[in-house]
N, C-alpha and C positions, 0 to 999 in steps of 0.2 A: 504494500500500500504506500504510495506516494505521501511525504508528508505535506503536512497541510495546516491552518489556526486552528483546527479540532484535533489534531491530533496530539497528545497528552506527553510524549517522548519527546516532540517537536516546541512546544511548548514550553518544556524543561530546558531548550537549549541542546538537544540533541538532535543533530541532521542524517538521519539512515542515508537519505538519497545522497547526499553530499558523498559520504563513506562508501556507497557503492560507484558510484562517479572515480573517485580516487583509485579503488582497484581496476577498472577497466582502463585508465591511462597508464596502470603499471605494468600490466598485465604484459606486455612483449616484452620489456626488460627482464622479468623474472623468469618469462621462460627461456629468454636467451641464455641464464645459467643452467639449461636443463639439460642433459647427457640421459644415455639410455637407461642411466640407475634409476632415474625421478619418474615418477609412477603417480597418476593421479590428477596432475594439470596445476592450475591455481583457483585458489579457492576453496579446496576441503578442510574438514576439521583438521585433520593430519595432513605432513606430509610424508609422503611413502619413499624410502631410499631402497633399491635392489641391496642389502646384503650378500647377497650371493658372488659380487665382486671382491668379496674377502676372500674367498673361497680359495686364492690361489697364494696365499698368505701362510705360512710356518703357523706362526702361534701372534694373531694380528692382538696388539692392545688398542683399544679405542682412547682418545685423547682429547679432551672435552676444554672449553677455555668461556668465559661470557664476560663482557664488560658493558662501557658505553662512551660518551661523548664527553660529559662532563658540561662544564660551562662554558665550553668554546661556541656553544648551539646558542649562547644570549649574543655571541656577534653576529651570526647569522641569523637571527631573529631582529635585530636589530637595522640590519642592511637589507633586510627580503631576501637575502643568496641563499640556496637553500642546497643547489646540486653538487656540493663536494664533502657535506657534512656524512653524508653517506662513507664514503674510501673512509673518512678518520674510523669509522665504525667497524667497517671491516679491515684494519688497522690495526685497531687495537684488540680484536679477538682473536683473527684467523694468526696474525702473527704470533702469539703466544703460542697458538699450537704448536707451528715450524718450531718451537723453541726446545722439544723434546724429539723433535726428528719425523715430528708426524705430518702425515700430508691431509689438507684438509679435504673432508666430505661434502657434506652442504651445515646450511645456517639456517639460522630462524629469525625474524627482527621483532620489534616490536615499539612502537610508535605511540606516546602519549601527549594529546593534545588539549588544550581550548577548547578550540572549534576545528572540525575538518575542511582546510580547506585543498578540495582535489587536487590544485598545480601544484601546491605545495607538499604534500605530499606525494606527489607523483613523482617530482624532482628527487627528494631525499631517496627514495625507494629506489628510482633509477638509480645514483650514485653508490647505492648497496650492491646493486645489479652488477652494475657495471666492474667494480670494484671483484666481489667474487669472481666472475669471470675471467679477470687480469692474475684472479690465485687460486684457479680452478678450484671453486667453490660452489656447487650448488648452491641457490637462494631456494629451499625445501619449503618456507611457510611464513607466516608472520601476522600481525596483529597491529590495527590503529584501534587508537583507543580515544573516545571524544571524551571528556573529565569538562565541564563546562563547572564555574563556579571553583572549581579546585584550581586548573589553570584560566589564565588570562587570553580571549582569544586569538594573540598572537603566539601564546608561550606553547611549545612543545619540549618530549623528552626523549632520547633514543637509545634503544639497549638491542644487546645481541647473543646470540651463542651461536657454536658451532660445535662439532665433531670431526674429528680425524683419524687415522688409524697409522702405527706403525707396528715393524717388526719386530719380537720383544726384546730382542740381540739388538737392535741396530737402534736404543733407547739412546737418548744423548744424556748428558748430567755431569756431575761434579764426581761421580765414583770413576769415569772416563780420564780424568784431567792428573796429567803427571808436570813433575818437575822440569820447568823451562820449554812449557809451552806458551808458545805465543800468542796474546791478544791483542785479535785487528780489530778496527772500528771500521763501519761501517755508516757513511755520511748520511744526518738527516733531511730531510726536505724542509725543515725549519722548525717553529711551537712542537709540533705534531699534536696533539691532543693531551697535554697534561703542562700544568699549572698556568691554566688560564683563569683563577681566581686572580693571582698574582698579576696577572694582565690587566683585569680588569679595572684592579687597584688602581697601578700605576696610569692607565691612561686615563682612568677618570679623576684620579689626583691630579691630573695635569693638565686640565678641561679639556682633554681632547676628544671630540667627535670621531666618531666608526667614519662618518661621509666625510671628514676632511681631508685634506689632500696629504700624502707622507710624502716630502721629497726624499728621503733616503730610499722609497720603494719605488718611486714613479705610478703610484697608485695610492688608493685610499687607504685609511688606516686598517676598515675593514676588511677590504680585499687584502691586506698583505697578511692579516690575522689569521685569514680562513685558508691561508696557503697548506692543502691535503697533507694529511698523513702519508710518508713513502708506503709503498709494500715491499718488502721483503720475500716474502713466502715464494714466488715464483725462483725468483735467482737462488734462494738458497736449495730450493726444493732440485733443480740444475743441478749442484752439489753433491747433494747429498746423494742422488740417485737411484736406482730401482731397488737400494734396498730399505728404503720408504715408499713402496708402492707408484713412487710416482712414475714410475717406468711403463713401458704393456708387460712385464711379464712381472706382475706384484711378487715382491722376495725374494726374487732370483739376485744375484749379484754377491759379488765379497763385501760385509757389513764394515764400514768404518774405513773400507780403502782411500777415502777420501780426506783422512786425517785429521777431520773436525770431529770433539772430543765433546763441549758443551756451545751453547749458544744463550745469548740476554739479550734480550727484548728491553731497551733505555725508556721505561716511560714512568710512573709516580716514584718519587726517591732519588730520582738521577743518576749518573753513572754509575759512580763508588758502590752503592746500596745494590745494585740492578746485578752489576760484575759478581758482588759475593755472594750471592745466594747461588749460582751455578760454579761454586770453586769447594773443593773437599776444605773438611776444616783441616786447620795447621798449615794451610796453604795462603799463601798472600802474595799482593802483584802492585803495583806501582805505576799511576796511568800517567804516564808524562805529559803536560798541558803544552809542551813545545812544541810537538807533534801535527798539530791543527791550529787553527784559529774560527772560533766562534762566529755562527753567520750573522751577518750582520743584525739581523733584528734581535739577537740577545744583546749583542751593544747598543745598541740603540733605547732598547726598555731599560737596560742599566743604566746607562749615562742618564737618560729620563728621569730615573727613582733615586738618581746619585749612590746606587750602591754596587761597591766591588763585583766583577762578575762570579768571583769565589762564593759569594753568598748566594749563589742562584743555584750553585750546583749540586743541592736537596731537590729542588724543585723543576728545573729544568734539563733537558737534555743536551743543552748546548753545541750543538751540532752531530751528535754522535747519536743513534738510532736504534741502531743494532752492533752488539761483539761476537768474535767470533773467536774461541779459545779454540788451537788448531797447533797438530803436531811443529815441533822447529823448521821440521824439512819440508814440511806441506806447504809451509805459511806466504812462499811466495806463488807456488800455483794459486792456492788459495785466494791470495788476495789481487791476481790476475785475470782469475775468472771472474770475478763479484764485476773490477772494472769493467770488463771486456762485457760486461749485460748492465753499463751505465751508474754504475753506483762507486763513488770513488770510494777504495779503501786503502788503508796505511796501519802500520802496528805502534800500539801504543804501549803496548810491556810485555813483562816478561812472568810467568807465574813463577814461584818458588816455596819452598818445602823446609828452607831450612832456615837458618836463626834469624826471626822478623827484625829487620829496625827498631830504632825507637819512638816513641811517636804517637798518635792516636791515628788508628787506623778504623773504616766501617764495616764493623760485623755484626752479625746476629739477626741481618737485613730482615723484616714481614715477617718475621717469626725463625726462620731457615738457619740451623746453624751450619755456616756454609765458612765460605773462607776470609779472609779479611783484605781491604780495599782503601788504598789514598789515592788523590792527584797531588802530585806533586809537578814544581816548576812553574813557570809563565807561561802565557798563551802565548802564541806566532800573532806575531802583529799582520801578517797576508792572510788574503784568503784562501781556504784552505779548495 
């Protein structure tokens, strides 16, 4: 039934018609992440994944990750931009997965709003789409949800899960990681989706407008804000090779010939914090700041907030996205394949086992008693 001023849900501030309008504009992006596992179409209660593609799998584990966006969705609410909010999302989920060697399956989303309004969420949903797709993701299902009275109706909120599957031999972690392995970074696309509170602070202490002009960007404040989360998961998935499934012949292949040992995903806690929880305890590394230099838009909020960019480095990733902890001998293949598929990388230490410095160093990182973590030195005044 059409809504209507008689109708009692319509009434309340709830638009069905609107919500159905939205799914029929998403509806070809989602199924463009569709492969012959997805079973069902768009639109069921469930969404159906073929398991039967494990089936050529040893002993598959499934590898599960859910986040969301956070507050970077109030400068996109802010600006009306709505179609990149989506990649940070599948960003920060599907990438956690790659983080234990697994390759992802499909995703769920789930969208709470105001009011629905179709473009707008047609937009974000596509950026999900499209995003899974760039890291072979099924988009399996998902959820708008109209909250009218709870939200405002321009305020939305975006969350996600996913699943993935790896070998149980070819698991990554911090039991993998020996004495004078190498960790590379791996460059970020910028913010990426974590501490944009901190953001918000500083440019509204500063009475900066989202619609004003940023000369150090050649763009709006907002536009340089909402600059996408990288993906990772395709180039590393590259890597890691068929024995994460991501090959045609799931589990076939020598596990670990590729001599990456653990991987870290840089997003809430920043480098230090991120690096220790994938390092054996007893173990410590030393991430040299000579190495790089920060993209520009962390200097530019620091210079803004007048604070050190060393105080940022709990909260922000500062150029750095992803680590990759990787045999000695591997670590120049290694970090020549990542380039050679557009992502610069370079090493920034070295792990070790034996008598720590003195010093305070970050351990204990979200709970994980993992190994311990400083930057140490100056940033590179170039860009890196």
């Amino acid at each position: 039934m059409a809504d209507s001023p008689t109708n009692p849900y319509a009434a309340a501030g709830v638009d069905t018609a609107a919500g159905d309008l939205a799914v029929e504009l998403m509806k070809n992006s989602v199924r463009a992440t569709h492969g012959p596992e997805v079973l069902g179409g768009v639109g069921g209660f469930a969404g159906l994944f073929d398991a039967s593609a494990l089936l050529g799998y040893r002993r598959p584990l499934l590898a599960s990750s859910t986040d969301g966006v956070g507050t970077k969705v109030a400068i996109a609410q802010a600006i009306d931009k709505h179609d990149t909010i989506g990649q940070d999302l599948v960003g920060m989920v599907v990438d956690d997965i790659v983080v234990v060697g697994a390759k992802p399956l499909f995703m769920t989303d789930y969208i709470a709003c105001g009011k629905v309004v179709p473009e707008r969420i047609a937009d974000i949903v596509r950026g999900i789409a499209d995003a899974c797709a760039a890291t072979g993701t099924a988009l399996v299902g998902g959820e708008t949800a109209e909250h009218p009275g709870l939200l405002g109706p321009r305020d939305y909120d975006v969350a996600g899960a996913a699943t993935g599957v790896v070998e149980a031999d070819a698991v990554l972690g911090a039991d993998r990681v020996q004495d004078g392995d190498a960790v590379i970074a791996l460059a970020s696309s910028g913010l990426h989706s974590n501490g944009y509170s901190l953001v918000r602070h500083i440019i509204t202490g500063a009475g900066i407008a989202y619609a004003d002009q940023a000369a150090d960007f050649g763009t709006t404040w907002g536009e340089a804000l909402l600059e996408p989360t990288r993906l990772y998961t395709g180039p590393l998935l590259e890597l890691l090779g068929p024995s994460t499934g991501s090959g045609t012949q799931p589990g076939a292949g020598t596990p670990l010939d590729h001599g990456i040992h653990s991987l870290s995903h840089v997003t809430g806690g920043g480098i230090a914090a991120n690096l220790a929880r994938v390092l054996p305890q007893g173990s410590w590394a030393e991430v040299d700041r000579s190495t790089w230099s920060p993209s520009p838009v962390f200097r530019v909020l620091a210079d803004i907030a007048g604070t050190p960019l060393t105080d940022t480095e709990g909260t922000w990733n500062l150029g750095i996205g992803f680590l990759v902890v990787v045999a000695e001998q591997r670590k120049d293949a290694v970090s020549a394949a990542i380039q050679a598929q557009g992502i610069p990388a370079w090493q920034v230490g070295t792990v070790r086992t034996g008598a720590r410095p003195a010093g305070e160093f970050e351990e204990g990182a979200k709970g994980v008693d993992g190994g311990a973590v400083r930057l140490v030195g100056a940033y590179a005044d170039g860009a890196k």
